[in-house]
C-alpha positions in Angstrom: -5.8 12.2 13.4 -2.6 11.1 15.0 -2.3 8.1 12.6 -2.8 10.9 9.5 0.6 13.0 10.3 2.6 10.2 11.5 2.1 8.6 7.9 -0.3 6.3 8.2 -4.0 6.5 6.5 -7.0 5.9 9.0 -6.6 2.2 7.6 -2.9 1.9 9.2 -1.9 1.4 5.3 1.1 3.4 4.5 0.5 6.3 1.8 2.4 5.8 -1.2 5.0 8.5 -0.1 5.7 5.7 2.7 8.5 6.7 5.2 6.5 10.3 6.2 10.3 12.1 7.1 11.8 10.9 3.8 11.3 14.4 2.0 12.4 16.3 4.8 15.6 14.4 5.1 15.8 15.2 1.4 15.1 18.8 2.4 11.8 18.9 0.8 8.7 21.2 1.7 6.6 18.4 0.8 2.5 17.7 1.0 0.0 15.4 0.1 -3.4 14.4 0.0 -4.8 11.6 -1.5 -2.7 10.9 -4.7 -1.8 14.5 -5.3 1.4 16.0 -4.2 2.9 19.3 -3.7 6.3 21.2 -3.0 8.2 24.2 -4.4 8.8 24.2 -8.4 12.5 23.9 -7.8 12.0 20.7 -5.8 9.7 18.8 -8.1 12.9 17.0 -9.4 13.5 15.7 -6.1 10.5 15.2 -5.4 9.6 12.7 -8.3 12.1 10.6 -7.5 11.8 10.1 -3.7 7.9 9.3 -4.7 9.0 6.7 -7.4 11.4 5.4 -4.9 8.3 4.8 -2.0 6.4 3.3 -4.8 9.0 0.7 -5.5 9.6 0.1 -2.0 5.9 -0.1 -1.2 5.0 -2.6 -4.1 7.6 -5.2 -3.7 6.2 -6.3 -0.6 3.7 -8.9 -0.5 0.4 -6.7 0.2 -2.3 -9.1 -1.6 -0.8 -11.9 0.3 -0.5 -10.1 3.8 -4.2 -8.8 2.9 -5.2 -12.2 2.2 -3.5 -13.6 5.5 -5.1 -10.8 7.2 -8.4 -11.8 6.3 -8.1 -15.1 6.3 -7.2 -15.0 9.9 -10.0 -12.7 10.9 -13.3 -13.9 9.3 -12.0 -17.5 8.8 -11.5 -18.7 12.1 -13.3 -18.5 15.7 -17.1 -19.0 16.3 -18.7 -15.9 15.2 -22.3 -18.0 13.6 -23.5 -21.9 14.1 -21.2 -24.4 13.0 -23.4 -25.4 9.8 -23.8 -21.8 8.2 -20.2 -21.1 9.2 -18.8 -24.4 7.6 -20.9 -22.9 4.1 -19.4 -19.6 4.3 -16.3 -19.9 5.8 -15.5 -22.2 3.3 -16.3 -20.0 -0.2 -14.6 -17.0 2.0 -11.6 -19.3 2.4 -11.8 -19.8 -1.7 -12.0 -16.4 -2.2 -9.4 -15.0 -0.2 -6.9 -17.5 -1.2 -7.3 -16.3 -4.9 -4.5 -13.8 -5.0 -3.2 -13.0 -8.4 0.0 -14.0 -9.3 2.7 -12.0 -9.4 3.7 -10.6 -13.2 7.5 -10.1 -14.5 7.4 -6.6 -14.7 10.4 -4.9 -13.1 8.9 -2.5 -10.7 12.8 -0.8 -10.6 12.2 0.4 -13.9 9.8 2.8 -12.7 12.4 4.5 -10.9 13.4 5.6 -14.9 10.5 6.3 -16.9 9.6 9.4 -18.3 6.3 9.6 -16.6 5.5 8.6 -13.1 1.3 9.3 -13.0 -1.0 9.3 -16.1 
């Protein structure tokens, strides 16, 4: 539970609204759950852009390729089954993980400007 209300899902993955005090430095009454968020009507405003802004900041980091590293790292190496079976599977795991998509040319800033944020 502590992980929860310090910002962090039960995964240790940041939420989407990332940094858990940037509304209340904004002077938002701000709540979420999931993807759906609430404050007060006259706030919403605010509140749209301080979302699009953690979106940007969350999705130009690397997270496929820290996943990927992640994983790589923790079922690709050490002794966990004999050395024959885990030469077989560690090696299609290794094929797998390494298959992160590229990265496309969209401009993730130009989210911070369009008309609509969720669909």
């Amino acid at each position: 539970m502590g992980r929860s209300r310090g910002g962090s899902g039960p995964g240790g993955a940041a939420p989407l609204t990332g940094d858990p005090d940037c509304h209340r430095r904004k002077g938002l009454t701000f709540v979420s759950v999931h993807d759906c968020f609430w404050t007060h009507a006259a706030d919403v405003e605010v509140m749209n852009q301080v979302c699009r802004e953690q979106f940007v900041r969350l999705h130009s980091q690397p997270i496929l390729h820290n996943l990927s590293r992640f994983l790589m790292k923790r079922f690709c190496s050490g002794s966990r089954s004999p050395q024959h079976l885990k030469s077989m599977r560690t090696g299609k795991l290794q094929d797998t993980l390494k298959s992160v998509p590229k990265t496309g040319a969209f401009d993730l800033k130009q989210v911070k400007h369009s008309t609509y944020f969720f669909s």
